[in-house]
Every structure is written in structure tokens, then in C-alpha cells.
N, C-alpha and C positions, 0 to 999 in steps of 0.2 A: 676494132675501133681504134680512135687516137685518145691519147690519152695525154692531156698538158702536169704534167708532173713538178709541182711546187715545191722549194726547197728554200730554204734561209742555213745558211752557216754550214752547210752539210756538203750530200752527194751534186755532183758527179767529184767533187773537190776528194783529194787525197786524205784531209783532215777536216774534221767537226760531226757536229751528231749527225742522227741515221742517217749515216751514209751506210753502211752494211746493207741493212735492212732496205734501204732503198734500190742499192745493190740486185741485193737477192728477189725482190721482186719484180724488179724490169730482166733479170736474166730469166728467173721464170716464165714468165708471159710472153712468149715470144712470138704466139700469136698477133700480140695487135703492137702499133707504133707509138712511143712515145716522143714527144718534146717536151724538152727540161728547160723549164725556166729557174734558174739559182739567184738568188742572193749571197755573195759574200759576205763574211762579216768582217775581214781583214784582206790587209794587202799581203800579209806574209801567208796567207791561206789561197788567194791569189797565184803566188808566187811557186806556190809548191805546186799547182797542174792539177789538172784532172785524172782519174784511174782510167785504166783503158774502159772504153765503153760497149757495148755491145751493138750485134748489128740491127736490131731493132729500133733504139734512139736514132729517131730521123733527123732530130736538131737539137743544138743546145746554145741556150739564150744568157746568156749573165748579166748582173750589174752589181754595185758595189751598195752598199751600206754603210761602209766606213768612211767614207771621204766626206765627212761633214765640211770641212772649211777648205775643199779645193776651191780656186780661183775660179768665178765667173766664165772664166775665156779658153777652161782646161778641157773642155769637150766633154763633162762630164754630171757637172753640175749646173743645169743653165735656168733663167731668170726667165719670170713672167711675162710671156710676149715678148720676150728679149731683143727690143728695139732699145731706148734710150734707156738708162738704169740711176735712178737716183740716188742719192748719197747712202739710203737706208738700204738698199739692194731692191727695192721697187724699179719694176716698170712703167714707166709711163703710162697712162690710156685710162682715161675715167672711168668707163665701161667696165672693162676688167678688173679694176679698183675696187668698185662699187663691188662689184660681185662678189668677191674675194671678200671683200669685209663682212656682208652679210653670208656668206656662208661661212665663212671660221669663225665670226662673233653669234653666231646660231651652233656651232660643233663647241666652242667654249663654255657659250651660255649654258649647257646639257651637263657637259664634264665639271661645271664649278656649281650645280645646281643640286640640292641637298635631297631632290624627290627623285623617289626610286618607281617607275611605273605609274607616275602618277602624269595627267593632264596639264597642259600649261593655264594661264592663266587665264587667258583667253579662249578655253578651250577647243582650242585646234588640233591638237593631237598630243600626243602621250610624249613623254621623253624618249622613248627606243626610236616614235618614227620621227623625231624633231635631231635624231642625232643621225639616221641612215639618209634624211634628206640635206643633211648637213653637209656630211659625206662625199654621196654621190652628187650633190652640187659640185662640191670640190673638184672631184675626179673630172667631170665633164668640162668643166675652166677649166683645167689641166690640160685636155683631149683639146679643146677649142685651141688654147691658147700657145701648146708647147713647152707647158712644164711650171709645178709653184713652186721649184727650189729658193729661187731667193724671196719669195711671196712669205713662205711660209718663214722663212729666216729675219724678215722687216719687221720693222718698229711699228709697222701697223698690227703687224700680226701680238707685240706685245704689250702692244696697247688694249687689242679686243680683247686679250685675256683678262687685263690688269680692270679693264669697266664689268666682266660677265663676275670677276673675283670682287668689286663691291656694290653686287648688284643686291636688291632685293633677296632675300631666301636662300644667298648660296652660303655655302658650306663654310661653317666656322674656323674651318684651318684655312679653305681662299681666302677667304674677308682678312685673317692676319698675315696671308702671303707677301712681303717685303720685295724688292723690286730685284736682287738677287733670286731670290727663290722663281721667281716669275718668266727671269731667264732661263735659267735654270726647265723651267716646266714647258718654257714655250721650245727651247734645243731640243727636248727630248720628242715632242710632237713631234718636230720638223724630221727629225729621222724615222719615227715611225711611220709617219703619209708620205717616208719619200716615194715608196710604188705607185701614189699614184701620177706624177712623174713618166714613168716608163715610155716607150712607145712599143710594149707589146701588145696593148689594145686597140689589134688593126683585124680583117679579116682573113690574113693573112698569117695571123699572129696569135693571140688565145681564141680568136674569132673560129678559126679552123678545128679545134679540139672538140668531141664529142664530150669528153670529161675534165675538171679539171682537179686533182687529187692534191692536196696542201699536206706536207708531209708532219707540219707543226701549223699551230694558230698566231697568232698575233700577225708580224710584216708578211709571211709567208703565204698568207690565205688570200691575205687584202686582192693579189693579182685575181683570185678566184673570185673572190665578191664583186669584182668589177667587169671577168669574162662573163658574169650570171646575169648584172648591170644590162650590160652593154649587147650584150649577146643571145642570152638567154641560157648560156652553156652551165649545166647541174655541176655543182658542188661536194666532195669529199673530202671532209679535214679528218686527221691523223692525229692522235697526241699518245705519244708513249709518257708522256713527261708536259703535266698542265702549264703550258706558259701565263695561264694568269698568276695561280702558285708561283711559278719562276720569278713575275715581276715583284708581287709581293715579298716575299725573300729577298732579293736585289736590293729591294727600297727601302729595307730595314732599319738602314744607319742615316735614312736620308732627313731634312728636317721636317716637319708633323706636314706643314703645306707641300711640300713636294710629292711626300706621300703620298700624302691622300690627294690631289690633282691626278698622279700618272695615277692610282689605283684606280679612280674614278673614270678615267679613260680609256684604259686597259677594259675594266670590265664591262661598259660599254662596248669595247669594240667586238668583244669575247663572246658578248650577248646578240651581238649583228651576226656573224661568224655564224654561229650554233643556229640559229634561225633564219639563214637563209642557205644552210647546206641540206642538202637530199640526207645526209648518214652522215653524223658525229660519232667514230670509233676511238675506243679506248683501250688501252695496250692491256689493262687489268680491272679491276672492280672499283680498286681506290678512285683512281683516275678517272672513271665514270662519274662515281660521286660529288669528286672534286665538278667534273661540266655540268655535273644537275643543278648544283649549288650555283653555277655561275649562269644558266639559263638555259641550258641546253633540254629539249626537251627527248622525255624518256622514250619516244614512236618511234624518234629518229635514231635513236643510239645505237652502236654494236660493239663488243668485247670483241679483239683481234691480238691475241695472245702475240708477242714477238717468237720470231722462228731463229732457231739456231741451228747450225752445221751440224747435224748428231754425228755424221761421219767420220770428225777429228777425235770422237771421245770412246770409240767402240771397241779399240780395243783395250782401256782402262777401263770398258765398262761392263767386258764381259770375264774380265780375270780381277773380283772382288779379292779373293786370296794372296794378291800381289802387294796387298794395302802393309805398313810394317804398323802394327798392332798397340805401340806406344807412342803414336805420333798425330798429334793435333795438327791440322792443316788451316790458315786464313789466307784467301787470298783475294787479292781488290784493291782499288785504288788507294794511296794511303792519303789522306785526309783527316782533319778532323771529325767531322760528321761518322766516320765507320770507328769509334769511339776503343780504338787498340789501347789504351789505357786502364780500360774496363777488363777486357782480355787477359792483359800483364796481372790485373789481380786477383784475377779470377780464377789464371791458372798457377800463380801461388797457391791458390786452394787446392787444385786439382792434385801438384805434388807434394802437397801432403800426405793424401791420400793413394795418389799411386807413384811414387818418387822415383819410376824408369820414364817416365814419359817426357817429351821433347815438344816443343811447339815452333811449327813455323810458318814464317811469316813471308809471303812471298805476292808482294807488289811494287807498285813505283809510287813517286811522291807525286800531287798535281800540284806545281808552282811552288813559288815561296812558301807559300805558308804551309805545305804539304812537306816540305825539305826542314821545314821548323821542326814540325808536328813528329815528322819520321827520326830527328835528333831527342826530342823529347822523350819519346817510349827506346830508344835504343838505350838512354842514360836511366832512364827507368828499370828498364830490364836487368842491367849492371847492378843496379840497387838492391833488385828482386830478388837476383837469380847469381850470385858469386860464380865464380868461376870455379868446377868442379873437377876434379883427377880421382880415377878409381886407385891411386896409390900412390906414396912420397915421391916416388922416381916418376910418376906420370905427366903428360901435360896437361891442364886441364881445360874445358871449356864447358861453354855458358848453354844453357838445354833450350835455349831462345836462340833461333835463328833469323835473320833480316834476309832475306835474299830478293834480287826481281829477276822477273817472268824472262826467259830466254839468256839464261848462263849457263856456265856450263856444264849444273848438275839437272837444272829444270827446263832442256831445252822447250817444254813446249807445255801451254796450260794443262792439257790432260795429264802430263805427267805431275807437274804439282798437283793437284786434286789426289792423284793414284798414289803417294808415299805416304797418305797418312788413311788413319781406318777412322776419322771424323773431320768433317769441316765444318766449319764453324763463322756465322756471319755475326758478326756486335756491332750493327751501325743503330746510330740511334734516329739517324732518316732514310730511307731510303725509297725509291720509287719501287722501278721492276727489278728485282736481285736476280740480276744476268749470273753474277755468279753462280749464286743458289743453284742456277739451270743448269748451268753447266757441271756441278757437283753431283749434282742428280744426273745429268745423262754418264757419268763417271759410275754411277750404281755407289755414291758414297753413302752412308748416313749421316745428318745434317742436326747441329743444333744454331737457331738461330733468335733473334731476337725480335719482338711481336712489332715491328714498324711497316709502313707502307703495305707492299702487297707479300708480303712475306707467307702471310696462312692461307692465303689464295694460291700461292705458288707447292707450297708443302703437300695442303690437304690431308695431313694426316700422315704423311711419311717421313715426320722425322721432329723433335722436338723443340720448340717453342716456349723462350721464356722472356719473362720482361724486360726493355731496354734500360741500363746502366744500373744491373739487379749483378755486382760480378757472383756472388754466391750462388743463385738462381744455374747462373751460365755455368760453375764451377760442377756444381751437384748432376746436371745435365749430360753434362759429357763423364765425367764417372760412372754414371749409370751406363753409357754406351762404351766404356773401354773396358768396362765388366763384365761385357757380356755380346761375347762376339757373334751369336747366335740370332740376338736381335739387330745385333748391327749389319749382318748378312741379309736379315729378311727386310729390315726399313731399306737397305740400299737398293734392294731389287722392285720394291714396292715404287720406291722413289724416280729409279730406271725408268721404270716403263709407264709412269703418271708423263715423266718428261718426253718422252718420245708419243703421247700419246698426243698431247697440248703443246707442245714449245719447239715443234720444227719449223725449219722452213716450209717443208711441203704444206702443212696447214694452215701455216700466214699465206701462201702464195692462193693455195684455193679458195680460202675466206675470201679474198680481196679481188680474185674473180669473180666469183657468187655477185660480194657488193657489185662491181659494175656492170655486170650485167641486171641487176636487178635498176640499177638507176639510170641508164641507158634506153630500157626496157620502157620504164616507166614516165620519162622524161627526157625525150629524145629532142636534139637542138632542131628546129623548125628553120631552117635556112632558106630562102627566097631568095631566085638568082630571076634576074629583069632582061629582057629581052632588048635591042634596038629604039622598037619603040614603048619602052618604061612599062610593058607588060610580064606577069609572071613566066616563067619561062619551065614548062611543066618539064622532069625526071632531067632536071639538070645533074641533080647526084645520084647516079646510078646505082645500082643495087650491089655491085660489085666493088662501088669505089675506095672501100678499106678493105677490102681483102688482103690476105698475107699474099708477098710475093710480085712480081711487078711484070704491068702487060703488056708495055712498048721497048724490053729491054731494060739493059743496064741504066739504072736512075743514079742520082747525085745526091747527097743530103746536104742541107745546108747546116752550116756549125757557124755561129756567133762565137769569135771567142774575143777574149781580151774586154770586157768591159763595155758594153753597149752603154746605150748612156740615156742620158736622162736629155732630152731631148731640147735644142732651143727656141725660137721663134718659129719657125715654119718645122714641125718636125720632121726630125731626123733619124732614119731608122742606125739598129747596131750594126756596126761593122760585121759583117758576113763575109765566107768565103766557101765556096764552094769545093767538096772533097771527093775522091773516090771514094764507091762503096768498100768498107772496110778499112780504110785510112786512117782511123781512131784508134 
């Protein structure tokens, strides 16, 4: 089968989320063809290239997300009907006008409207189908006309927000939304509907896929809800990590109206999403919960555990005795959220009670405030923990070590895990603790802290206590540096739970399983017309995705550099055609 493969911020790109696991899955599968449609989220993401691809990826499709305020004339971002363009970034044309305003002033109306599931006033329909007609109005002006980049960016557009925000019944923080905020809410739409923009809604284009697999929700999916649209082509969203969750956290600091506007549109969108996909998978149990809560229903659902390389960790995993016996292990990104503070006091407790032991610390900072956070507990630890000499003439040092991942005592994550005989997670959020996984296919014993999917991960091999308890965490690991007997047998327990749930090979099969089950079950009904405008019977042969190719060496085609958002008459992305294996 073809399989259109959806991504935002990520793969085939060198840096952003699952890209690995995205990775690992198309190298898997090497039975059937994929085309990649990516979203960027940056130019400097951009800039760093793609990883080599495999020869199954038959094409790959980009466009940017980040260039909100590129120029009209930059081939990137182009205007409605983009013939004459008025001072507000409109296009001319009444027609299109009119359209445009009654469908974004009906997608407003929805998003600034206080009723959850309920009927409009007029009873016509429910708010979910007054927002996906919203929508898919949208997306089809878009298809007709060649793109709402600057539609969506007009003063029209901030005007239908600014009348649906003092409209009858809408939402107490619209009604006090101020004309900043309202900017503010309308920028942030206008990036998120930029796919539907695109010009990969051709037949040629996500028209061609049998499937089309969104590797996250929110911008990422939108291409898939519009192949289902337009096409008929079944649906698979992916979330290791809920992007509604992701928006709500983001919009934390934001002021009460802007919040609640993108949360209200967010989860609208989230709610379209989940209810018009064949299978909403979720990377853990948390994360399920998280898309029940936001509308996902439970028929559709599947748990698809992320797969990890067990191969890098095999041989820390199967020489438990290699672990040095006094040495607490944390490793992971450093941040505030993985609350190393808690840690630092907790294992003052621990040397009290066992006063040979050593802790280290072995990850990188994420950004400034991770480079803060990492100076913070390193002056902490100073505080803690004096500087130590076994005697007057000795040198002494500090039983807290900082070190990151690939120097050149730790060349390689397995090997952190394998110097110490516990590792130890303290974040006080977390989604799926990769770590954890990796600790465990190491054969470590684990004490960790009760967040996210953490006791789904464990199941019983290895101790769990409250987050930012440091006594709890302290008493915890004492018990396991006391007793290396249980620390051998959780580690082995823990081994083979990970190897059993968290490979590759088991993400790869699960997410066969799924498409062929939705393939199977909902397969694209394609109609190809003859001369004269008659159906044209086994125009697609039975053979015609099969692996391997029947006329000889083929060509793929590779989009690179930014396809674009198309202008007046559209315009497909720059393409070029490669030898096989030229990626």
C-alpha cells in the first residue's frame, strides 16, 4: 500500500520530535511506499537537511510554518485569488469575500461560543458539525481559489472574530477580549489553517495515498482531514505526547481571552481530528485518557507503546554485575520540570545513611532556561555536598557529578545507565519516560516518581514514589543499595518487561496490524472516467502497489526546498526528479 506519512516539526528533518520513531517505522515497512508530507516549524530546522531516507519513500513534500510575515510576492505565502490585493491583504472579488467571511465568521462563531455539544439556535445543527462545515468550507475556498494566506491574515478576518467575541452567549473571556488580544487570537488561527493553503490536495498528491498516518494532532493531521474531505482517503493520528495538553501548557502565561479562544479552538479541532480518524493511537494509557477527555472515542482507540533500539543496550543488559554498587544514576534532559532539586535533597538523605555513595548526573540543558536551571542545582550541590578528601594530603571532591551524554568517560547512553546499580527518574511531569525504557532494557533497577505514564511503564519492576516527596525518593533507593539481591532480580524483571513492550519490532508490527486493518476495512474507492465521462472499469490493477517495479528502473519524485502555499491559479512545489537511491 501507499502510505501518505504526516509530520509537523519532525522527520524526514535531522532535528524535532518523532523523528526516530518515524524513522524506525518507514525503515521497517519496507513492503509498501511512503510519501512524506512535512511541516517545518523553523528555518534553522530547514537549514539543517534531511537524514538519509530510505528506498521506500517514494516522495517527499514540505512547507514551512514558520514564515508568518513573509512578503506576499515571496512564493510562499500567497493571497486570496491573488489578483489585485487591498491595503488589508485582501483580495479583490465579492464572491470570494463573501465566502470567506461566512465561513470564518461561522468557524469563530463556534470557537467564541460558550456551548459544548449543544445545538445552535436555530436548530440546525450541533456546534462539532457547524465547526467541521466551517472548515471544510474554508479548505474548498482555498482549493477553488489558491490559497487564504492573506485572507486569513485581513482585517476582515479580525473583524468576524471581534463580532462572534460580542456576540450573544459567547464566552465570558471573548466578550472581555481587547483588540490586542484579538490580534493576537486571529495570528495564531492564521498559522494553524495555514495547511489548508497547501497544494497537496490534488490527485496526484494526498489523492494518491491509500492511507494517510499524522504522526501528531493539531497542524499535522489538518492535511489528513482534508485527504478524508476531499478524497475519501482513511485516517491515522499518532500522539506520543497530546497536543491539546501541549497547547494548554503553552498558553499558560497567555492573558484569560487568548487562552480560552486558542483552547476553545484547539479543542475543537482535536474533537474533528479524533472523529473522523479510522484509529486514534496513543503511545501510553495516560495519553489515551488525555484523547477520551478531549472526544476521542474509545472503538477507535489503540495503545502503541514507542519502540526502542534494544540492540545499543545488550550488552549493559546482560552484565548486571558490571553496575559499581555505590552509585545513583539520573539521566535526561535537564530542565526544570525533571525537578533535580528534589534529587540533590534527597540524596543528602541517602548519605546519611549510606555515606560511600556517589550520584550522577548525566544530561544536557534544553535552552536558556535549562542552562539556568543546570547552574542552579550545580550551586546547590556545592551547598549540599562540600568538597570531600579521604585525608589532609588528599584532593578532595564533591560525590555529585554533572556530566553530559557522549564525553569521555560516558561515551554512550548505555554506558551511563551501566556505572551505577540504580537509576533514578524525579520529574514532576512527564509523558513516556524514554528514559525509564532505556534503564530497563540496561537490566537497571529503577526508582521513580508516580507522574505521566510512569506505573504503566514499570508495572511492578521497580519502585515508585510520590513526585517532589525528596524523603519518599531518599528511603527508596536505600532500600535498593541494600540489597543487591533485589536489585538483580527487579533489574532482570524490568529487562525483559522492556524488551517484551517497548521495541522497535513491536511498534513496527502494531502499526502494520493497524493498516492493514483500515485499508481492509476502508479502502479509497477511486473512479477513473473514460473519453467519453464513463467509468472506466480495473483502471487500478491488482498489482498496482505492489513491492518492486514492472517497467524497469522508476524515478521518485522529491519536493524539496519549500513548496508553497500556492497563488492565484495554483501552483504545485518545486519538484525534481532523482535516481533511485539518490537520497
Amino acid at each position: 500500500m501507499r502510505i501518505g506519512l504526516l509530520t509537523e516539526g519532525g522527520y524526514p528533518y535531522v532535528s524535532g520530535d518523532a523523528r526516530l520513531w518515524c524513522d524506525r517505522l518507514v525503515r521497517g515497512l519496507g513492503q509498501h511506499e511512503f510519501d512524506v508530507y512535512a511541516l517545518s516549524s523553523s528555518e534553522r530546522q530547514e537549514d539543517e537537511g534531511w537524514i538519509p531516507l530510505p528506498p521506500q519513500v517514494r516522495r517527499v513534500r514540505t512547507a514551512p510554518l514558520w514564515s508568518a510575515d513573509d512578503d506576499l510576492g515571496g512564493g510562499r505565502l500567497k493571497g486570496l485569488v491573488g489578483r489585485v490585493v487591498t491595503g488589508d491583504g485582501w483580495a479583490r472579488g465579492r464572491h470570494a469575500r463573501r465566502r470567506f467571511t461566512e465561513y470564518y465568521g461561522a468557524l469563530a462563531a463556534v470557537v467564541c461560543s460558550g456551548a459544548d455539544g449543544e445545538r445552535a439556535a436555530d436548530g440546525s445543527a450541533d456546534m462539532a458539525d457547524r465547526f467541521g462545515n466551517a472548515l471544510y468550507g474554508l479548505a474548498e475556498l482555498a482549493r477553488d481559489e489558491g490559497g487564504l494566506a492573506a485572507a486569513l491574515r485581513s482585517e476582515t478576518a479580525v473583524r468576524a472574530l471581534e463580532r462572534a467575541c460580542r456576540a450573544p452567549g459567547a464566552l465570558r473571556a471573548a466578550r472581555e477580549a481587547r483588540v490586542p488580544e484579538l490580534l493576537t487570537v486571529a495570528a495564531s488561527l492564521e498559522r494553524a489553517l495555514r495547511p489548508l493553503s497547501l497544494d497537496w490536495y490534488e490527485e496526484d498528491g494526498l489523492g494518491s495515498v491509500d492511507l494517510c498516518h499524522a504522526a501528531s494532532g493539531g497542524p499535522a493531521a489538518l492535511p489528513g482531514l482534508l485527504a478524508h474531505h476531499f478524497f475519501g482517503v482513511p485516517l491515522v493520528v499518532t500522539e506520543y505526547g497530546v497536543r491539546l495538553r501541549t497547547h494548554y501548557l503553552a498558553a499558560s502565561d497567555a492573558p484569560p481571552a487568548v487562552r480560552a479562544l486558542l483552547a476553545a479552538f484547539h479543542g475543537r479541532l482535536a474533537a474533528e481530528i479524533y472523529g473522523r480518524a479510522e484509529i486514534v493511537t496513543a503511545g501510553n494509557a495516560h495519553a489515551r485518557r488525555w484523547q477520551e477527555h478531549c472526544g476521542a472515542d474509545r472503538a477507535k482507540q489503540r495503545t502503541v507503546h514507542p519502540g526502542m533500539d534494544a540492540a545499543r543496550f545488550t550488552e549493559v543488559g546482560e552484565a548486571p554485575e558490571s553496575a559499581d554498587p555505590d552509585t545513583v544514576v539520573w539521566v535526561g534532559r535537564v530542565e526544570p520540570a525533571k525537578d533535580l532539586v528534589s534529587l540533590l535533597h534527597a540524596f543528602a538523605e541517602i548519605r546519611k545513611e549510606e555515606p560511600k555513595t556517589r550520584l550522577r548526573v548525566v544530561g544536557c540543558p534544553v535552552g536558556a532556561e535549562g542552562e539556568a536551571y543546570l547552574g542552579h542545582c550545580k550551586a546547590l550541590a556545592a551547598q549540599l555536598f562540600p568538597d570531600e578528601a579521604d585525608g589532609p594530603h588528599a584532593v578532595g571532591d564533591n560525590p555529585v557529578s554533572f556530566e553530559e551524554p557522549g564525553g569521555p568517560e560516558l561515551p554512550t547512553p548505555a554506558e551511563a545507565y551501566g556505572s551505577g546499580a540504580v537509576t533514578v527518574l524525579s520529574s514532576v511531569v512527564e509523558g513516556f519516560p524514554l528514559s525509564l525504557v532505556e534503564a530497563m532494557l540496561c537490566g537497571r533497577a529503577t526508582v521513580s516518581t508516580d507522574v505521566g505514564a510512569v506505573v504503566e511503564v514499570i508495572g511492578g519492576t521497580g519502585l515508585v514514589v510520590p513526585p517532589r516527596n525528596p524523603r519518599a525518593l531518599a528511603e527508596a533507593c536505600v532500600a535498593l543499595l541494600r540489597d543487591p539481591e533485589r536489585r538483580e532480580r527487579l533489574g532482570a524483571a524490568a529487562r525483559a518487561r522492556a524488551l517484551e513492550l517497548f521495541t522497535v519490532e513491536q511498534n513496527v508490527t502494531a502499526f502494520h496490524g493497524i493498516y492493514l486493518e483500515v485499508v481492509a476495512r476502508c479502502p479509497v474507492r477511486r473512479v477513473v472516467l473514460d473519453e467519453a465521462g464513463d467509468p472506466l472499469p480495473f483502471a487500478f490493477p491488482a498489482e498496482a502497489h505492489l513491492p518492486g517495479r514492472w517497467t524497469g528502473p522508476a524515478a521518485r519524485l522529491v519536493a524539496r526546498g519549500g513548496p508553497a502555499w500556492p497563488p492565484g491559479p495554483p501552483v504545485r512545489a518545486t519538484s525534481r526528479v532523482t535516481p533511485e537511491g539518490a537520497l
